[in-house]
Each structure stands twice: as C-alpha cells, then as structure tokens.
C-alpha positions, 0 to 999 in steps of 0.5 A: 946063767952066771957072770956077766955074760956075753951075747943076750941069753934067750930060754924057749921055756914057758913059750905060752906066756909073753917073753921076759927080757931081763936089762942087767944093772951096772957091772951085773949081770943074770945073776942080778934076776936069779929068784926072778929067773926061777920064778918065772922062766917056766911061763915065759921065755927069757931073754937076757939083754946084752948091755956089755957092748955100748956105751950109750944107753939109748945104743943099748936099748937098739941092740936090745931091740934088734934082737928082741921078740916082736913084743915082751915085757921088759923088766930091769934094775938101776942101769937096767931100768935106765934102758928099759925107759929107753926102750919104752920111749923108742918102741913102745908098742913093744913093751906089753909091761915094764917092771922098773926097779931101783932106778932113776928116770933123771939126768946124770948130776954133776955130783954122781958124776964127779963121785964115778969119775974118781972111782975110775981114776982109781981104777985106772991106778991100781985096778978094777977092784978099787971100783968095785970095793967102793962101788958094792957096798953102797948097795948095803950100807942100810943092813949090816946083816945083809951085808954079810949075806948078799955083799961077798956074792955080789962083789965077786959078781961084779968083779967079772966085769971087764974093764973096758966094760966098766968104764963103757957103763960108767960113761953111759951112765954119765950121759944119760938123757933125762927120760921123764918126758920120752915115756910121758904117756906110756900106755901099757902097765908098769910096776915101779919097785924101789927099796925104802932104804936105797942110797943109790937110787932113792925113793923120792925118784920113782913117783915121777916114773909112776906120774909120767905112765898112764898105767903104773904102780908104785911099791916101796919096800920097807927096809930094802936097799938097792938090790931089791931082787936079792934082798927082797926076791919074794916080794918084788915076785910078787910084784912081778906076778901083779904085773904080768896079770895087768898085762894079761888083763889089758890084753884080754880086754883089748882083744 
C-alpha cells in the first residue's frame, strides 16, 4: 500500500482479531502506517479510510462509517486523529478502541488558519509543492538527523496528493469543530500518543483527550516530533499492541 490512494483499502488478513481502521493525516496516506501496517495486518483486518473525497471532517468520519465493518478499533494521526474523534463521537458503540496520535482535539485557530491560508495562496501561484516544501519540514525541525532520513520520503509522499485534495483538507481542517465535549464520556479504551518534540500538534493538547475518555492513556515520547509512527514505529507498536489487549480484556469481561 503506497501513495495516497483512492477508495478505502481493506486486507481479509488476520480475520480472528478485530479490523484496524487506519485514518491517513493530512496530505498522507498508507504509507503513514507502514511499520503499523507490518505489524499487525497478520492479526487483524485492515481497512484504510478514504479521506481524499470530503472536505468536512465530520463528511469524512460518515463515509468512513458507511463502509466500516459493524465494530473495529480506529487508529489515526494528526488529521487522522481529528476524524477518528468524529467517528468516537457519532458511533461509539463502534469503536471497540481508539489510538489517537499527534492530534489536536480543539477548534482551528485563527493563527493556523491564517498560517494554512498563505501556504495555499502559494500554491495556487507556483504549485503544490510550495505547500509541501513548507508544510514537511515542520514535521522534523527537532532532529536534523531525522530529517535526513524520514524528510525526502515523506515529501515525495506528500507530493502525490492532488490539488484539489490538498485544498479539500486544508478547509476541512480549518473548519473543524472542537471535539473535547462530542467524545466526553467515551467509554471504550483509548491509547493517546504524542511526540514530546512535536510542533504541529504539541503535548500540552492530549491530556484533555485522556480527561474527557472514561478509559485513556496517555504516552509522550521522548524526543519524537510529529511523525511519531515513522520516528518511533516500535514504541507506539507497543502502544498499540497495549491497546488491543485493553480491547481484548474490556471484551472478556463484558462477556
């Protein structure tokens, strides 16, 4: 699974455990979850949700849920999080789990707006790689070595994302609800993730994730920036793995 993709990619692999679905971020896609994908696709289904079509989160958590399976655990990043926490908040007896990774639960502000707004005013000048060369290196600005490692991939990445879906996303995300008091209460387990070093979605924004679930945990890690699943595969693996034994555990004793 490679590029940004096109309808929402499902593998019957693994068919004992729950279905994963994977909500890619902004301008990514599957390749967003590759040491994810690797890890756990033998054990559960996975299913890759569409996000290239709407530019409404909330559109996106529907078309997500049209074509889900009955229940699943939802797992995503940044923009990914942002509609996994639409999805929590509309179905929630769904969600069996939720992993939510380097994202931010509130409203879009003024600021990032008007910050997204000139990067698009660039593109529409000279192209969509003025969004993307200013965009990315956000993402690594902590660590010059990773940088160097993860940046050129990630870039060419995120250089496959059409222009009408880049510009789809940006508006989604500039008009983003604030989602703290739509998950208030959600009752199924939920692994909360976030780079120590991230500078898109800071760590001072998930404690109030973890507050407003019945059932949450939080993981900083140390020195990581926002592409925690690349920059850190084996520890939020780990997290992950946490996770689907909560899931297994809550069942077990609901049964």
């Amino acid at each position: 699974m490679t590029g940004n993709g096109g309808d929402p990619a499902i593998s019957q692999n693994g068919a004992g455990g729950l279905p994963i679905v994977w909500i890619p971020g902004h301008l990514c896609g599957p390749w967003l979850y590759a040491p994810q994908l690797a890890a756990f696709a033998a054990g559960h289904p996975t299913v890759i949700a569409d996000t290239l079509r709407d530019d409404d989160l909330g559109a996106m958590a529907e078309r997500l849920l049209a074509t889900a399976p009955p229940r699943f655990v939802v797992a995503g990043l940044s923009m990914g999080g942002m509609v996994a926490m639409e999805v929590m908040a509309r179905a929630p007896e769904r969600v069996a789990g939720a992993v939510l990774m380097d994202t931010d639960p509130t409203a879009a502000r003024p600021k990032e707006c008007a910050w997204r707004s000139d990067l698009l005013a660039e593109a529409r000048r000279t192209g969509t790689q003025a969004y993307v060369d200013r965009f990315v290196p956000k993402f690594f600005v902590h660590d010059s070595e990773i940088a160097a490692q993860l940046g050129p991939m990630v870039r060419a990445m995120a250089l496959e994302t059409p222009a009408d879906v880049m510009h789809a996303q940006a508006l989604a995300l500039d008009t983003r609800r604030e989602m703290l008091g739509p998950i208030e209460g959600f009752a199924a387990p939920v692994e909360v993730i976030v780079g120590e070093a991230d500078r898109i979605c800071p760590p001072r924004l998930h404690p109030p994730i973890v507050e407003a679930c019945r059932d949450a945990a939080l993981t900083v890690l140390p020195g990581v920036g926002h592409i925690a699943t690349l920059e850190a595969a084996e520890a939020v693996n780990g997290r992950i793995a946490a996770l689907l034994a909560r899931v297994s555990q809550s069942d077990a004793s609901a049964r």
